[in-house]
DSSP file (Angstrom, degrees, kcal/mol; ACC not computed):
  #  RESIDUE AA STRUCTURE BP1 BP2  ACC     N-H-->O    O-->H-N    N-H-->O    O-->H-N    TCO  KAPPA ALPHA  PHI   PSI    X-CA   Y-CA   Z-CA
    1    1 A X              0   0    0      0, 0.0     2,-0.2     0, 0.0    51,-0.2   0.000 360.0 360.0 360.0 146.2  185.9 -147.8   41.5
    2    2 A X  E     -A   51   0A   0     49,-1.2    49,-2.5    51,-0.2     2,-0.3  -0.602 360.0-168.2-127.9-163.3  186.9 -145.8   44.0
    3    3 A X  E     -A   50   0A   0     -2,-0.2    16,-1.5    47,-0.2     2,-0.5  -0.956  16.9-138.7 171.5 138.3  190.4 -146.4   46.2
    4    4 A X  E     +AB  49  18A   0     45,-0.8    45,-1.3    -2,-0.3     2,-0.3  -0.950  24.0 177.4-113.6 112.3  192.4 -145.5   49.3
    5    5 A X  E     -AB  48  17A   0     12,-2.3    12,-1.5    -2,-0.5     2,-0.3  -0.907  19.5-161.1-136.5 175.7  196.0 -145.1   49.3
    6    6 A X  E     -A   47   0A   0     41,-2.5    41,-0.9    -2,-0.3    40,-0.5  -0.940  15.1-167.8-138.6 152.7  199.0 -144.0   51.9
    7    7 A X  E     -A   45   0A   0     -2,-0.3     8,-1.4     8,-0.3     2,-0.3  -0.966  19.3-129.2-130.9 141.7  202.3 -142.9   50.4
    8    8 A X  E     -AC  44  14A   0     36,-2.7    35,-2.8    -2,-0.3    36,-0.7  -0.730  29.9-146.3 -83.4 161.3  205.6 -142.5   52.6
    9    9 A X  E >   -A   42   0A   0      4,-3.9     3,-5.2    -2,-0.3     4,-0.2  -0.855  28.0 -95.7-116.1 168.0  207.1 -139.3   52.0
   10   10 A X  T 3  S+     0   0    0     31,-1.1    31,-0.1     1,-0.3    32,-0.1   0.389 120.6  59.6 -65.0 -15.9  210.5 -138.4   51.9
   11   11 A X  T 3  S-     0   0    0     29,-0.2    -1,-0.3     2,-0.1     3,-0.1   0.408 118.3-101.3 -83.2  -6.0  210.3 -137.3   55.3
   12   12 A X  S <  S+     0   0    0     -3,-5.2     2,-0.3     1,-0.4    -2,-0.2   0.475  84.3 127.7  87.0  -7.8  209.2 -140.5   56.9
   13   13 A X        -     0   0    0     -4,-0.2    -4,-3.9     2,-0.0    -1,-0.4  -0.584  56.4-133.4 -86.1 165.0  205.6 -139.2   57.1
   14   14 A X  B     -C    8   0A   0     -2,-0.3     2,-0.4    -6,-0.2    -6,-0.2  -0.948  10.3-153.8-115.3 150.6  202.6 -141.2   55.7
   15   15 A X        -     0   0    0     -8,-1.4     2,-0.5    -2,-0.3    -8,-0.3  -0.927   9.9-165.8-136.2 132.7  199.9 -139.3   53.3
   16   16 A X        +     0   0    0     -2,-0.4     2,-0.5   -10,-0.2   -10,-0.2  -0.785  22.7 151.1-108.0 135.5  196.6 -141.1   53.7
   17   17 A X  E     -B    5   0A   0    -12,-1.5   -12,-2.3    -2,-0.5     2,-0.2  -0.970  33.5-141.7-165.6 156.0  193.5 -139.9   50.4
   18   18 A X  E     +B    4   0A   0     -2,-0.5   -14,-0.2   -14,-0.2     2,-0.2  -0.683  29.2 164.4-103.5 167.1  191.0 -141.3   48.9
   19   19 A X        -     0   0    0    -16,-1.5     3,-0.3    -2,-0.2    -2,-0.0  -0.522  41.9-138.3 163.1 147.7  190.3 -140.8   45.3
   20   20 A X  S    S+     0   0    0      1,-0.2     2,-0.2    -2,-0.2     3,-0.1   0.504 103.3  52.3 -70.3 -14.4  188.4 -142.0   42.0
   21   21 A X  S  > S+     0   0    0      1,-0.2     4,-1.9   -18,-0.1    -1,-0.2  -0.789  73.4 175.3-133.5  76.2  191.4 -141.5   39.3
   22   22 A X  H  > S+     0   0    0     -3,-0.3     4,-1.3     1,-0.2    -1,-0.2   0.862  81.9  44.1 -38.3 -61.7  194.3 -143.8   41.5
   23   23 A X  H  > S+     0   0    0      2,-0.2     4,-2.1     3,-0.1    -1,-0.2   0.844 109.9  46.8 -64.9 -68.3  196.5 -143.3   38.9
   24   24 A X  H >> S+     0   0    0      1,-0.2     3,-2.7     2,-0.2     4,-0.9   0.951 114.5  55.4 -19.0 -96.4  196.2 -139.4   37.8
   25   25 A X  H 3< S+     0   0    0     -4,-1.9    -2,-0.2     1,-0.3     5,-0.2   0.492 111.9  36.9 -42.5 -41.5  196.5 -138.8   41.6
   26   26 A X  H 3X S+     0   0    0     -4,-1.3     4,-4.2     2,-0.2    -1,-0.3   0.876 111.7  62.4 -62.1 -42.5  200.2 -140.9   42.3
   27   27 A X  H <X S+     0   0    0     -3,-2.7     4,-1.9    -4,-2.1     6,-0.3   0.992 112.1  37.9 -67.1 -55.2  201.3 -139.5   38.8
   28   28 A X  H  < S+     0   0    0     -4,-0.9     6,-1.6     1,-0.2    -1,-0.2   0.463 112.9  51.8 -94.2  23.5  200.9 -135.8   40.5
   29   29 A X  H >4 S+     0   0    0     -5,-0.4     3,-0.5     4,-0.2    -1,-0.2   0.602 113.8  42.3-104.6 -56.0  202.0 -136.3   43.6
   30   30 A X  H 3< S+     0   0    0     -4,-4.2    -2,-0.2     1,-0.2    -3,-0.1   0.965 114.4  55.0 -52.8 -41.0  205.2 -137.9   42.3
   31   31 A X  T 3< S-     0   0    0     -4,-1.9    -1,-0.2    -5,-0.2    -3,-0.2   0.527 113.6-117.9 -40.0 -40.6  205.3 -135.1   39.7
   32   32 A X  S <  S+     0   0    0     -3,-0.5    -3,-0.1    -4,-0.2    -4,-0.1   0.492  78.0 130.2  97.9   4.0  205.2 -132.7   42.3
   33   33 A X        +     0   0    0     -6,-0.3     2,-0.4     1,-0.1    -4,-0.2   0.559  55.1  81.7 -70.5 -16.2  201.6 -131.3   40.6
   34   34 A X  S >  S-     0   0    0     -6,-1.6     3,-1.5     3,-0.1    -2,-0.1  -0.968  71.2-147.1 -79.0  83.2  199.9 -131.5   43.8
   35   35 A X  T 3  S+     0   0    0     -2,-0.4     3,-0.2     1,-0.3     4,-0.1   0.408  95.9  59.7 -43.2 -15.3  199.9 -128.7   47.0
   36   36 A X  T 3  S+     0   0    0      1,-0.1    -1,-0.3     2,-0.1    -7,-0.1   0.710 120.0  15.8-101.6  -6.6  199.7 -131.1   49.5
   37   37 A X  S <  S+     0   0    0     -3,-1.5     5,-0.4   -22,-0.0    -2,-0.2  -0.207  96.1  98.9-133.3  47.0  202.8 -133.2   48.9
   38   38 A X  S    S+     0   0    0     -3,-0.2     3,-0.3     1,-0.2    -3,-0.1   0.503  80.7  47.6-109.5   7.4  204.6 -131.0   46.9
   39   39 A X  S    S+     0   0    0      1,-0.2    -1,-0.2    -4,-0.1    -4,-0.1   0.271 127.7  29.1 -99.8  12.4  207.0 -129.4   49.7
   40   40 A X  S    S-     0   0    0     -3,-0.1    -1,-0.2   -30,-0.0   -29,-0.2  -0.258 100.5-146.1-172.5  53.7  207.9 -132.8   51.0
   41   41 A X        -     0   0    0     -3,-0.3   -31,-1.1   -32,-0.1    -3,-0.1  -0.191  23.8 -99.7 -68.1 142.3  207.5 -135.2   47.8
   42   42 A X  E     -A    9   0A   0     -5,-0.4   -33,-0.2   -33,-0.2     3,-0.1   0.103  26.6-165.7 -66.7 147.5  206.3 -138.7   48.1
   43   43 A X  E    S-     0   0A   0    -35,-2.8     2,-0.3     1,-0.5   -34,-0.1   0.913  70.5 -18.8 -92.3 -47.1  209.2 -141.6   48.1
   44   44 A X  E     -A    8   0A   0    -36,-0.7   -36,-2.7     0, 0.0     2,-0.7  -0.967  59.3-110.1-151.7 124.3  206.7 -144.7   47.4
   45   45 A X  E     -A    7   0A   0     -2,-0.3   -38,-0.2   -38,-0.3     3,-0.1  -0.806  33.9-175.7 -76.6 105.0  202.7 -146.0   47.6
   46   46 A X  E     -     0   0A   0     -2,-0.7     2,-0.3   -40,-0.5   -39,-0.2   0.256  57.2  -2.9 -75.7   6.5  203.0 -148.2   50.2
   47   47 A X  E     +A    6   0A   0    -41,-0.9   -41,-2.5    31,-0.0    -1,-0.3  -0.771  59.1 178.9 164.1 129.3  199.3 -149.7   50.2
   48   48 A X  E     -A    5   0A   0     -2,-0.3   -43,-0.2   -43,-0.2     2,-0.2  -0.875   7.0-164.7-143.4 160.3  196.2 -149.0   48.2
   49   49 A X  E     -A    4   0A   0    -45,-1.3   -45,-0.8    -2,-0.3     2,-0.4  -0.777   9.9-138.8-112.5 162.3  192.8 -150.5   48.3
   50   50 A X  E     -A    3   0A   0     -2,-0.2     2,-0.4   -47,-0.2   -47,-0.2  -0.955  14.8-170.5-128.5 160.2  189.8 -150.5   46.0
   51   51 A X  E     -A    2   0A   0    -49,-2.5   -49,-1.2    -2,-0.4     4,-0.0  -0.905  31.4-130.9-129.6 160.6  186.0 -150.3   46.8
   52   52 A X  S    S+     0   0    0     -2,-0.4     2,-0.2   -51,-0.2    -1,-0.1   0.826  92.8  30.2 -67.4 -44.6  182.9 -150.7   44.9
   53   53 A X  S  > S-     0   0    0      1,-0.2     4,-0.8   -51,-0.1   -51,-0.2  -0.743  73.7-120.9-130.2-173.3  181.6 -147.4   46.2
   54   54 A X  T >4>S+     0   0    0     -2,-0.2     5,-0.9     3,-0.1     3,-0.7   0.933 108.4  56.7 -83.1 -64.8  182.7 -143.8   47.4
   55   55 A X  T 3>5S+     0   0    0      1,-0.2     4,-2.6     2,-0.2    -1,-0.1   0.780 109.5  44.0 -19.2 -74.9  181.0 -144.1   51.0
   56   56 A X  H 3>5S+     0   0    0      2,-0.2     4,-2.2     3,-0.1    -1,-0.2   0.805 114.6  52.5 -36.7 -36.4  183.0 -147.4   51.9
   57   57 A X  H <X5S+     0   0    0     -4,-0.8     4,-0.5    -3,-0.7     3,-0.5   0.903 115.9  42.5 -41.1 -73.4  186.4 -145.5   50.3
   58   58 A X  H  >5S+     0   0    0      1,-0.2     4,-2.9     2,-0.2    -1,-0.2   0.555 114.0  47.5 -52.1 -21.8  185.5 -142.6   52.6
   59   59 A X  H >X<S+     0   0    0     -4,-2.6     4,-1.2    -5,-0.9     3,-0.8   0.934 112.9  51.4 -55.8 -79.0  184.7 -144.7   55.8
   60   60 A X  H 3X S+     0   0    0     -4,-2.2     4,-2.1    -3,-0.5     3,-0.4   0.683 112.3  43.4  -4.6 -77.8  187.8 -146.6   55.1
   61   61 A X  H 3X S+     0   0    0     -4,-0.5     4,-0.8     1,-0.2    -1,-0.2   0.939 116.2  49.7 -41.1 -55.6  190.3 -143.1   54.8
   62   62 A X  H X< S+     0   0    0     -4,-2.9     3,-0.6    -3,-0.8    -2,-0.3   0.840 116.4  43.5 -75.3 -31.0  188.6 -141.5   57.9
   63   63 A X  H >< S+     0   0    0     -4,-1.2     3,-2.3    -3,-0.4     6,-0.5   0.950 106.0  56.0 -95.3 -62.4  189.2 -144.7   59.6
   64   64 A X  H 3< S+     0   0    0     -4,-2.1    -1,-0.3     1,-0.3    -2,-0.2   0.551 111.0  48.8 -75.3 -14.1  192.6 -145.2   58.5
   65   65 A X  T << S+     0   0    0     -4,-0.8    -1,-0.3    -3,-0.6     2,-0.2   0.180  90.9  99.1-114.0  27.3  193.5 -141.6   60.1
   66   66 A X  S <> S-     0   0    0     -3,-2.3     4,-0.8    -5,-0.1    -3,-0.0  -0.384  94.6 -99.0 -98.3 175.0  191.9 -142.1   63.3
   67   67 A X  H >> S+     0   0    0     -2,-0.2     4,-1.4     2,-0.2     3,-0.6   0.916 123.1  38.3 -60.8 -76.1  193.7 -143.0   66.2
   68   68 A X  H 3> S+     0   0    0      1,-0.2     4,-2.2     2,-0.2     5,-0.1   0.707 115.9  59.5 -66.2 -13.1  193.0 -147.2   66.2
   69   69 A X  H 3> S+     0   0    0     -6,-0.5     4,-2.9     2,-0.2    -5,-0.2   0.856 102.0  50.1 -85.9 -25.0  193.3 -146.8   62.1
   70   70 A X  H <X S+     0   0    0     -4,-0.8     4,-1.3    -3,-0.6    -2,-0.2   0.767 108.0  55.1 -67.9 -23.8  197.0 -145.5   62.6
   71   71 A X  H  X S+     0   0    0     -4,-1.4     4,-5.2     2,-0.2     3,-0.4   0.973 113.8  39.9 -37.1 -77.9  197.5 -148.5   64.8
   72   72 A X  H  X>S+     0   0    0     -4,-2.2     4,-4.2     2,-0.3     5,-1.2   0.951 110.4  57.0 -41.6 -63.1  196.4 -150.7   62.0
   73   73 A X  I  X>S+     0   0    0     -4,-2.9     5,-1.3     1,-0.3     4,-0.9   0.788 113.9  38.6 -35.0 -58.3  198.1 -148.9   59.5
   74   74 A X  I  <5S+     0   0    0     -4,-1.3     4,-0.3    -3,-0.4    -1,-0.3   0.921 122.9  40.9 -78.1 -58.1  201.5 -149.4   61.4
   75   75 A X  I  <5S+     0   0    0     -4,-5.2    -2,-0.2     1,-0.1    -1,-0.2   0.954 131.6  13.6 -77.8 -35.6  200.9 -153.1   62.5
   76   76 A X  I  <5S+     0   0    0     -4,-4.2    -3,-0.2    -5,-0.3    -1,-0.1   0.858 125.4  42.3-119.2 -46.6  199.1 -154.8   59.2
   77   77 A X  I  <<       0   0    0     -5,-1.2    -3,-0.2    -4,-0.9    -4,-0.1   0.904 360.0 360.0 -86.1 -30.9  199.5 -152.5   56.0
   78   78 A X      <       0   0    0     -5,-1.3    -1,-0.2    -4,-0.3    -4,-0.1   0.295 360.0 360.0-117.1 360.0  203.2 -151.1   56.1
């Protein structure tokens, strides 16, 4: 399985990833094991999804940071 998730951070931003090991990846972001949310550490997983394949994940993430996917993001998922 592969899986899309957004976290708020502590700053009131949202951090949008894909990734194959869901679980690993929240545990070092919360942990503070990560370089891309470790200056600004994550409050909460607001939202994740799972797919059957990587392609769909990745469609799904680039979508979800697009312009109309931040839209979505804000009206539907959070």
């Amino acid at each position: 399985m592969h899986y899309v998730y957004i976290l708020r951070l502590r700053n009131g931003d949202y951090y949008v990833r894909g990734t194959s090991k869901l679980r690993n990846r929240i545990e070092g972001h919360l942990k503070g094991n990560t370089n891309t949310t470790t200056r600004v550490k994550p409050v909460e997983v607001v939202f994740y999804a799972a797919f059957k394949t990587k392609v769909r994940a990745l469609s799904f993430e680039k979508y979800l940071k697009s312009s109309s996917g931040f839209a979505f993001r804000n009206k539907r998922l959070i």
